[in-house]
C-alpha positions in Angstrom: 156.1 148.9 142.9 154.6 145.8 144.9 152.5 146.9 147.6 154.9 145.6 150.4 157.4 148.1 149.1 158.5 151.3 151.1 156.9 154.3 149.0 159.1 157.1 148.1 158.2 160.6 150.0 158.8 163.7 148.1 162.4 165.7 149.3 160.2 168.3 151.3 159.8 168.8 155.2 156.9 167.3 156.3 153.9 168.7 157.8 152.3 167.2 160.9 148.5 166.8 160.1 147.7 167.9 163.3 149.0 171.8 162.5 146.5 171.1 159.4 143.7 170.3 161.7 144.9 173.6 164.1 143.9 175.8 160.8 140.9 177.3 162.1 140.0 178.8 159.1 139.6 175.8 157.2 137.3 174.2 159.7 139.2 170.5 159.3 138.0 167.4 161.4 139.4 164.2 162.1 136.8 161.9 162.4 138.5 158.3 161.3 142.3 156.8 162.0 144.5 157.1 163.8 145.3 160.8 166.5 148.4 162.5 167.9 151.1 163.6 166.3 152.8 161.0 164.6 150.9 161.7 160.7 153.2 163.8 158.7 152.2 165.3 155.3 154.4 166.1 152.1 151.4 167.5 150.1 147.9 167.3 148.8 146.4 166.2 145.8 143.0 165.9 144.7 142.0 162.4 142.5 138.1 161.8 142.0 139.3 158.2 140.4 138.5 155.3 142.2 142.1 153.8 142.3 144.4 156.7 142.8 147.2 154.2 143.9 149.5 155.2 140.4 149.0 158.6 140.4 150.4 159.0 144.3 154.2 159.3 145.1 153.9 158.8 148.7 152.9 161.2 152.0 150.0 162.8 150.3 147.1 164.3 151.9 144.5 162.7 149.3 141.5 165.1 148.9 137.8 164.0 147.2 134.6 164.5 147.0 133.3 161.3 146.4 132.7 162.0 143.0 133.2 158.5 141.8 131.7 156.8 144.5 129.2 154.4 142.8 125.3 155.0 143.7 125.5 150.9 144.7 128.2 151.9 147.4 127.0 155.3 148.3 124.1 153.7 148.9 122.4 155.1 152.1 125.5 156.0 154.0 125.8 152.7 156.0 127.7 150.2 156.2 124.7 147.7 154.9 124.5 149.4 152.2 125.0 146.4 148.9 128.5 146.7 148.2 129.4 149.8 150.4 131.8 147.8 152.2 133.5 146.0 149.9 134.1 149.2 147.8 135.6 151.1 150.6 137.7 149.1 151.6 138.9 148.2 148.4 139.7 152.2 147.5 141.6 152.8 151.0 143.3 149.7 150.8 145.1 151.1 147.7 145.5 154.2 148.8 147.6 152.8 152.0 149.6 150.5 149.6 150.3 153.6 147.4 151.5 155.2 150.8 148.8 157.8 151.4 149.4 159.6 154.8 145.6 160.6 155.2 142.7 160.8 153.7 140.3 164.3 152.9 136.8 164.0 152.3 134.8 167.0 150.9 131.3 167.8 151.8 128.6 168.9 149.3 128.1 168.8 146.4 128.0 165.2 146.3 127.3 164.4 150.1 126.1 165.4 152.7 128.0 163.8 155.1 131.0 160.7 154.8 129.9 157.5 154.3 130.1 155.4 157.1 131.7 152.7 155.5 134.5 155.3 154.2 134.6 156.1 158.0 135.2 152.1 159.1 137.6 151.0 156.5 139.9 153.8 157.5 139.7 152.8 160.9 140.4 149.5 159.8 143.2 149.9 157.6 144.5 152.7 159.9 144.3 155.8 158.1 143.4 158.8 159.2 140.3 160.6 157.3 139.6 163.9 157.4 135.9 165.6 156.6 136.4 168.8 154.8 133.8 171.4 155.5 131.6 172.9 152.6 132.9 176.2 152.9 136.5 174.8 152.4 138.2 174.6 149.0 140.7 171.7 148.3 142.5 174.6 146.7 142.3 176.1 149.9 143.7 173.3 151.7 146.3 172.2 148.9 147.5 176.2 149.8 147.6 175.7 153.8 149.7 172.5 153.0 152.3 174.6 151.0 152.3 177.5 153.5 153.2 175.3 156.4 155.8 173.0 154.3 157.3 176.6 153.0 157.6 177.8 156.8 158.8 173.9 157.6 161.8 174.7 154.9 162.4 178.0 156.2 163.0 176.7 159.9 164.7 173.5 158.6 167.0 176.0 156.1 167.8 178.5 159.9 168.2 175.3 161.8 171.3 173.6 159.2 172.4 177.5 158.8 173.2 178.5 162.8 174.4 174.5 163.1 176.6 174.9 160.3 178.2 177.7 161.4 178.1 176.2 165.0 180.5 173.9 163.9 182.9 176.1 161.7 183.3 177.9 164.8 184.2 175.0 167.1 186.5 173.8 164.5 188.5 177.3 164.9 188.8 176.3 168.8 192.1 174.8 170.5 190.1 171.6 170.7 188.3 171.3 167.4 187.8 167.4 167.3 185.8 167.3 170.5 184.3 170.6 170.2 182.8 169.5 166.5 181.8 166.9 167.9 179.8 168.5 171.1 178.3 170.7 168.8 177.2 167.7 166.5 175.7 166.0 169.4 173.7 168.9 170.4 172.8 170.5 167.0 171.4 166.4 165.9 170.3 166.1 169.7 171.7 162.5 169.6 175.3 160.6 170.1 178.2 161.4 168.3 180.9 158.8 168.8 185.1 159.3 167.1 186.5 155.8 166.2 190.2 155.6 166.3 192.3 153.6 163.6 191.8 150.6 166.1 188.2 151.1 166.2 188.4 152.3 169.9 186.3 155.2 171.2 188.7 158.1 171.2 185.7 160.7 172.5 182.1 160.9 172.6 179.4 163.6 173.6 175.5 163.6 173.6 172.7 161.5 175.2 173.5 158.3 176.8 172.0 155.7 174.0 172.4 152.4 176.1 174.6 149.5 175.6 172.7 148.2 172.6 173.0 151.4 170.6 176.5 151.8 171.3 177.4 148.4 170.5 175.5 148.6 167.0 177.4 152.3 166.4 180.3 150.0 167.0 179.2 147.1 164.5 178.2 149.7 162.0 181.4 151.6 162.0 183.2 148.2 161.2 181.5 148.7 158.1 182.3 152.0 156.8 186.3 151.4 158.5 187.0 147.5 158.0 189.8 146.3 160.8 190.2 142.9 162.6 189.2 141.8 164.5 185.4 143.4 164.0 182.6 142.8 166.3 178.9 142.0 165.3 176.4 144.2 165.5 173.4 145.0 163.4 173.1 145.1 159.9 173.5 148.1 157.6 172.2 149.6 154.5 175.5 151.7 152.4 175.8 153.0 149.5 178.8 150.9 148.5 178.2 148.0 149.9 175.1 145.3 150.8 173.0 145.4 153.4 173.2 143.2 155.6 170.4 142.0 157.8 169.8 143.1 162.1 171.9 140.9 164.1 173.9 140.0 161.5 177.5 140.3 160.8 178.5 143.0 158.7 179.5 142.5 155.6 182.6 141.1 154.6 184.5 143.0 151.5 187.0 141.3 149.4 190.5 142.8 149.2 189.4 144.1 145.9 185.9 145.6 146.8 186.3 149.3 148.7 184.8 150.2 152.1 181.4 152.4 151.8 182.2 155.9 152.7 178.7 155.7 155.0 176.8 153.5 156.1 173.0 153.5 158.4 170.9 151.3 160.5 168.2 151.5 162.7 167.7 150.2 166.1 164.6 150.6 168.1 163.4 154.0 166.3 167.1 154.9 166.9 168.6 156.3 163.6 172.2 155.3 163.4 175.1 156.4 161.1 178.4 156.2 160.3 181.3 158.1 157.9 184.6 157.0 157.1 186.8 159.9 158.4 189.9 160.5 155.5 191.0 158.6 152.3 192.5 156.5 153.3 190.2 156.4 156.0 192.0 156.3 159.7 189.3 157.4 161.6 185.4 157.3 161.5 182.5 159.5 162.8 179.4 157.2 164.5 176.0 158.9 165.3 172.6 158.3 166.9 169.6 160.0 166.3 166.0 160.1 167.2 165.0 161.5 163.3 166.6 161.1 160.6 165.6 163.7 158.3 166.9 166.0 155.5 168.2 168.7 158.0 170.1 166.4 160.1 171.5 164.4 157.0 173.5 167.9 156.3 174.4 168.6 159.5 176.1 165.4 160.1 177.9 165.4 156.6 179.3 168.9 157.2 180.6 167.6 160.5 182.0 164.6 158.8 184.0 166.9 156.4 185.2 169.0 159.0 186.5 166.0 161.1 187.8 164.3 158.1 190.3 167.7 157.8 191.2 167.7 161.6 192.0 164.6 161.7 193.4 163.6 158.3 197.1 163.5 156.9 197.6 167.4 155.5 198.4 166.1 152.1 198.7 163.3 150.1 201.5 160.5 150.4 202.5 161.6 154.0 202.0 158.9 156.0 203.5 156.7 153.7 206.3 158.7 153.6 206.7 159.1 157.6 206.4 155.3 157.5 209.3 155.1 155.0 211.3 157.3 157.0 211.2 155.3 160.1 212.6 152.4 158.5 215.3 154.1 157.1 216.2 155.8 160.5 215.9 151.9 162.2 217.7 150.6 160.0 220.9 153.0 160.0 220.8 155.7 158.0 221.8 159.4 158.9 218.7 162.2 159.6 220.0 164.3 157.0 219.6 161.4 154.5 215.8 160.5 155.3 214.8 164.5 156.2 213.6 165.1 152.8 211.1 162.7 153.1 209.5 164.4 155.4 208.0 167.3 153.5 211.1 167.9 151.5 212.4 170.9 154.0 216.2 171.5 154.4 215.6 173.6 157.2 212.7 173.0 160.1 211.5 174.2 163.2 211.3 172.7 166.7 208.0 173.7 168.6 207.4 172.5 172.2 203.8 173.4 173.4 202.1 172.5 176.9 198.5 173.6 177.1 197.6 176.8 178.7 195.3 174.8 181.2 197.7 172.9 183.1 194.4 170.4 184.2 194.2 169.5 180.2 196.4 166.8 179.3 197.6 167.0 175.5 196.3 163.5 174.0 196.9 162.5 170.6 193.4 164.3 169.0 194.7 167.9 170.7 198.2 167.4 169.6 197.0 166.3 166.2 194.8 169.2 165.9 198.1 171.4 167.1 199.9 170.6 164.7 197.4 171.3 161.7 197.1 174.6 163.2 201.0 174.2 162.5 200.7 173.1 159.3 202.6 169.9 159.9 201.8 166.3 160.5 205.1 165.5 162.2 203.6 165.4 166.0 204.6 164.0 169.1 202.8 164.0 172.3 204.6 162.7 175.1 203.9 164.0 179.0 202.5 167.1 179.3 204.6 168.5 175.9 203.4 168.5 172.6 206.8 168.7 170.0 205.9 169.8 166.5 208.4 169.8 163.5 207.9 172.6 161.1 209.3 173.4 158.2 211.6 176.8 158.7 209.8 178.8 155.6 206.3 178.2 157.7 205.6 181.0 159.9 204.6 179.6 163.2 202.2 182.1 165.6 200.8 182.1 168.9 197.8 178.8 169.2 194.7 179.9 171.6 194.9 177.8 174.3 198.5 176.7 173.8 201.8 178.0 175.3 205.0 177.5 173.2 208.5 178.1 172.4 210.0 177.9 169.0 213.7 177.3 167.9 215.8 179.3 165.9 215.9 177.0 161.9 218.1 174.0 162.0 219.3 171.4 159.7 218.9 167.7 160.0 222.0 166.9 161.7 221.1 169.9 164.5 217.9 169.0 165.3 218.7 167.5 168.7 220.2 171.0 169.8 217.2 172.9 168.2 215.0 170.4 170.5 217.0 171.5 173.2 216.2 175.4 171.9 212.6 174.8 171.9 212.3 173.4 175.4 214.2 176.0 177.3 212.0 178.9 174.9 208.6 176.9 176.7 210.1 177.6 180.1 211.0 180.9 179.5 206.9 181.1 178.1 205.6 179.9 180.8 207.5 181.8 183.2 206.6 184.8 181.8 203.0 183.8 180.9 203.8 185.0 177.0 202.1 183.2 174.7 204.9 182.5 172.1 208.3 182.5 172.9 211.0 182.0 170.3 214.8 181.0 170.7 216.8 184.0 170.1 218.7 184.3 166.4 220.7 187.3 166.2 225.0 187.5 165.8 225.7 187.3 169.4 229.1 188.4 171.3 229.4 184.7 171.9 230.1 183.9 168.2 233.1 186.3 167.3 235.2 183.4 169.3 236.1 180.3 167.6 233.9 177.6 168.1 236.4 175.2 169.4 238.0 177.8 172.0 234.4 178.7 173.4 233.1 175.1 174.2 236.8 174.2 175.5 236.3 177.2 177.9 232.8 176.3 178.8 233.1 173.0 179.9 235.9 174.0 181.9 234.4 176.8 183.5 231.1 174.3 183.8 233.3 171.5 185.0 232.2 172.0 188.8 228.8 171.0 187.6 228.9 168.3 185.1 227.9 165.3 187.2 224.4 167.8 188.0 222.2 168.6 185.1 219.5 169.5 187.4 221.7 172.4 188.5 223.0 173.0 185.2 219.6 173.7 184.2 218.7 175.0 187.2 221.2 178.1 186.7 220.5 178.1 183.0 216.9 179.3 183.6 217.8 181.6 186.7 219.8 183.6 184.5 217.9 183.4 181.9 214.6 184.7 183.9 217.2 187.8 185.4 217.6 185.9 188.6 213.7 185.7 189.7 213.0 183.4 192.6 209.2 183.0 191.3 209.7 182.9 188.0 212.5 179.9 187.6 210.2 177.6 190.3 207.5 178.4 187.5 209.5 177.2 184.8 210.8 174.3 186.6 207.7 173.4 188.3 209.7 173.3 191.5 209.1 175.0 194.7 211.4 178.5 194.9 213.2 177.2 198.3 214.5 174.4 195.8 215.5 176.9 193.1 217.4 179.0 196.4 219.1 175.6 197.4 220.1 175.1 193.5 221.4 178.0 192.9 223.3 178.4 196.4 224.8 175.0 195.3 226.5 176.1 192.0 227.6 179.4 193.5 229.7 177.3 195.9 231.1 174.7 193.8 231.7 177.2 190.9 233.5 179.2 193.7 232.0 182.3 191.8 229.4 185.7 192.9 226.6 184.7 191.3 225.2 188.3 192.1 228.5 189.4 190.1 227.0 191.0 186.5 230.1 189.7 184.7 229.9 186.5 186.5 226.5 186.4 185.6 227.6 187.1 181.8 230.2 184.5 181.3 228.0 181.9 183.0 225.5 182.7 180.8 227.9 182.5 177.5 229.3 179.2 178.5 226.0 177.8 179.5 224.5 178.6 175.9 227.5 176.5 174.1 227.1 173.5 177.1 
């Protein structure tokens, strides 16, 4: 290893050397370098050799007694001492190239006190020096190091446990993508930034980084998530790929070479990085940190995984399958014959879903995470409704946070009708402010007629009101909701002086009692077949 080279720190929490120096029982005192907080520690070793430089891995806390100080450099203790100087500053010289974090010097046997020249050559080549007290061991010290690294682990091991189960549980919420990801921001005490498949910010939480952080997030998820056209930005280090210098470009892959699954960078003491979200990736995760350290290294890769399953396709081949059955559909071909592309069901399931908070508007991350709850990829969020297509052996329940109504199973061909199911099951939901509602399946009185003789007789009987589907649906869900005022302005989001006027209006071009039971009953028959 050159001496320009970064030295390698053991895989251990550090240890400020201040909390050393705090040890009153060791009796420790800076007396050279640099002060504050910013020395960290990853252990101690004790070298009497006069060039400990390839016996050090990096971080220590370098203990002697000056034991093989030459009696030319010892000298007096002073800096004019013949050859003091240059001997000094040759030993911490190495020492700092080896990547020494400080420097322990024992008192007695050997001296009485630390050599002055030790003393300037630290301050010169900036590393703190520490005199150790006679009545201090180094074994004593080498032991206060590994007590405070141990307790270091411990809080390190508590902080990833409570932020790893921090995010498990916001994962299990009815917005897991942005919850994940306020969790990750706060647990990292940084930004956390969700790229789309355009490489547009679908959500963010977390500290405010400034326009040059969030540019280079930007540039550094064009690494990890290649799309044109892709802006510049700083450079990044990967594992898959090379690293490409600040304020450069990032690198451009062949069509042969794969995208890095991460990538990091770091901007002015800003730790920055970012994952590829899925294979093949769609989305990616960007983060900014003030420390990058072993603790949040885990933390962000278990948030990664956990996004990468929110947002990702449920199971392999999907989206090219979807894809495949869009063509088919554009291009002519019947529902039934491009259905079993989709999953391979014969029979599915229509789900309409609104969000219980009528403030929250269902965007495609909460209708994607919906529908995973489902256990379905086939989502559409349009308005305020979410529609979800599930296959019929798929047991669909209640969502927290989500309102829904379900149809009865249907077939390819009568999924426009079980569409038509699912929506009027919502209303009904939300009327009655019941979680789950689900379209009504048993033999009814309805089917004992023939099919053609019961829709003949409904349309005529619904003839009146054929050029009207407001009213049509207006009576549909009046009767439906038992004739309740309240409850049918609910489901229509109408006022219940427009349900009155509705409802006045079919009773008089029906020419029928609408407070009639059997009237009621053969509306209500005809009205299920319309």
């Amino acid at each position: 290893m050159s001496d320009a080279a970064v030295p390698a720190v053991p895989p251990t929490p550090p240890v400020p050397l201040a909390a050393l120096l705090a040890r009153e029982d060791l009796g420790l005192r800076q007396i050279a370098g640099p002060t504050g907080s910013g020395t960290v520690i990853h252990g101690a070793h004790t070298s009497e050799l006069s060039d400990p430089h390839p016996y050090l891995l990096g971080g220590e806390l370098l203990l002697t007694a000056g034991v093989h100080v030459p009696e030319a450099a010892a000298g007096a203790g002073t800096p004019e001492a013949p050859g003091s100087g240059a001997y000094f500053d040759a030993y911490v010289s190495r020492i700092v190239a080896a990547g020494g974090a400080a420097l322990g010097f024992g008192l007695a046997p050997v001296h009485d006190t630390v050599p002055t020249a030790l003393v300037a050559a630290c301050d010169t080549h900036g590393l703190p020096l520490v005199e150790v007290p006679p009545r201090t061991t180094f074994s004593g010290v080498a032991r206060a190091v590994w007590q405070l690294m141990a307790r270091a682990r411990h809080a390190e091991l508590r902080r990833v446990t409570e932020a790893q189960q921090s995010l498990a549980s916001a994962a299990s919420r009815p917005d897991p993508v942005r919850a994940v990801l306020r969790q990750l921001a706060r647990r990292v005490e940084g930004r956390a930034v969700l790229y789309g498949p355009e490489g547009t910010e679908l959500a963010t939480f977390g500290h405010a980084p400034g326009e040059a952080i969030t540019q280079a997030l930007a540039a550094l998820t064009a690494v990890v998530h290649p799309r044109p056209p892709r802006g510049a930005g700083n450079g990044a280090n990967s594992h898959n790929a090379p690293a490409a210098a600040p304020s450069q470009q990032p690198p451009e892959l062949s069509p042969r070479t794969p995208a890095p699954t991460s990538a990091t960078d770091t901007l002015a003491g800003t730790h920055l990085t970012a994952y590829a979200l899925g294979s093949p990736p769609r989305f990616a995760l960007a983060v900014a940190t003030p420390h990058r350290d072993p603790g949040t290294h885990t933390i962000t890769s278990v948030a990664a995984v956990l996004l990468s399953l929110l947002t990702g396709e449920q199971q392999s081949g999907t989206g090219a399958a979807r894809v495949s059955a869009l063509v088919r559909l554009l291009l002519g071909a019947a529902p039934q014959d491009v259905a079993p592309l989709l999953d391979g069901a014969e029979a599915w399931l229509v789900v309409h879903a609104r969000p219980t908070d009528d403030a929250t508007s269902p965007d495609p991350l909460l209708a994607g995470a919906l529908g995973a709850a489902l256990g379905s990829t086939l989502v559409d969020a349009h308005g305020d409704v979410v529609r979800v297509l599930v296959p019929a052996d798929r047991e669909v329940t209640a969502q927290p946070g989500w309102t829904c109504g379900v149809s009865a199973p249907a077939g390819p061909q009568a999924l426009p009708s079980a569409d038509a199911q699912a929506a009027r099951a919502l209303a009904r939901a939300r009327a009655t402010r019941t979680a789950l509602v689900r379209h009504g399946s048993r033999t009814a009185l309805a089917d004992l007629v023939p099919a053609e003789d019961a829709t003949a007789h409904a349309r005529t009987l619904l003839a009146p009101l054929a050029d009207s589907p407001a009213l049509v649906e207006t009576l549909r869900t009046w009767l439906s909701l038992h004739g309740s005022w309240d409850r049918t302005a609910v489901a229509l989001a109408v006022h219940r002086n427009t349900v009155r006027q509705r409802v006045g209006r079919c009773a008089a071009l029906l020419g029928a009692d609408l407070d009639d039971p059997d009237v009621r009953m053969e509306l209500w028959f005809a009205l299920r077949l319309e």
